[in-house]
C-alpha positions as CSV (number, residue, x, y, z in Angstrom):
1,X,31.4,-35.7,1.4
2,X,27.7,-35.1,0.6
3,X,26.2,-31.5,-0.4
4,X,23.5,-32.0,1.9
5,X,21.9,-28.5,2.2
6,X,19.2,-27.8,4.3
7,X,17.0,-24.7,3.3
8,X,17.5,-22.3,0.1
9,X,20.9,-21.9,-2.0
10,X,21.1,-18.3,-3.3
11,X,19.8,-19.1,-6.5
12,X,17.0,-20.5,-5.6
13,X,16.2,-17.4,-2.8
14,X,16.7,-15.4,-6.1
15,X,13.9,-17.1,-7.9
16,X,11.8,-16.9,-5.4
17,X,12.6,-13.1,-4.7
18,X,12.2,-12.1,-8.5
19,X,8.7,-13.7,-7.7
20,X,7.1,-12.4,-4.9
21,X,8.3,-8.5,-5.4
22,X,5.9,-8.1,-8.4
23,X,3.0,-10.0,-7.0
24,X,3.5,-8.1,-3.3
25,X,3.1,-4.7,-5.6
26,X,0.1,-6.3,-7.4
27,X,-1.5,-7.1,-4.0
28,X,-0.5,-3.8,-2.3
29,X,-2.2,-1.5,-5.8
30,X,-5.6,-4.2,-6.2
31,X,-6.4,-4.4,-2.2
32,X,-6.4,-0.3,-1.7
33,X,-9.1,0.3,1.2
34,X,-12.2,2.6,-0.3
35,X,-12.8,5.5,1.1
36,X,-16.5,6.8,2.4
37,X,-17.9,9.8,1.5
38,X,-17.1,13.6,2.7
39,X,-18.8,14.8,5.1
40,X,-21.0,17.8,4.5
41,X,-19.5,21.3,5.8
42,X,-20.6,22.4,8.7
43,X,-20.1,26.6,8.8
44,X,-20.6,26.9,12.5
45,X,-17.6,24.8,13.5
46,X,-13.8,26.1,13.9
47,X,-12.2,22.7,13.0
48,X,-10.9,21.6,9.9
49,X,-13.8,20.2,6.9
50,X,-13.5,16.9,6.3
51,X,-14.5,17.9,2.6
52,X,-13.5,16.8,-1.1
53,X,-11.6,19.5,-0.9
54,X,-9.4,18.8,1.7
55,X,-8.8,15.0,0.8
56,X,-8.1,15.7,-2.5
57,X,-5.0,18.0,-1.0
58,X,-4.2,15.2,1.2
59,X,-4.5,12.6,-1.6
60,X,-1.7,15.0,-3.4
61,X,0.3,15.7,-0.7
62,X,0.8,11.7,-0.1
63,X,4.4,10.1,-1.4
């Protein structure tokens, strides 16, 4: 009888898992999208600001 495996054992899906976790959360912090300014407040409208204030609650209120 031959131990002809095709694909990964379990040992080596467990190297490559205890590899590509931290370098998924290293990808997922570096490529965070930048965010454009705030617009400025416009007093006349009823709507909600889209102001520093506001995405800073937002920001906060993010889990």
């Amino acid at each position: 009888m031959t131990d002809d495996t095709k694909g990964t054992n379990r040992r080596g899906f467990l190297k490559l898992a205890g590899t590509a976790a931290p370098a998924a959360i290293v990808a997922a912090t570096t490529a965070a999208p930048q965010s454009a300014a705030a617009s400025p407040v416009d007093l006349a409208s009823s709507t909600m600001q889209d102001t520093d204030h506001t995405r800073a609650y937002f920001d906060s209120a993010r889990f």
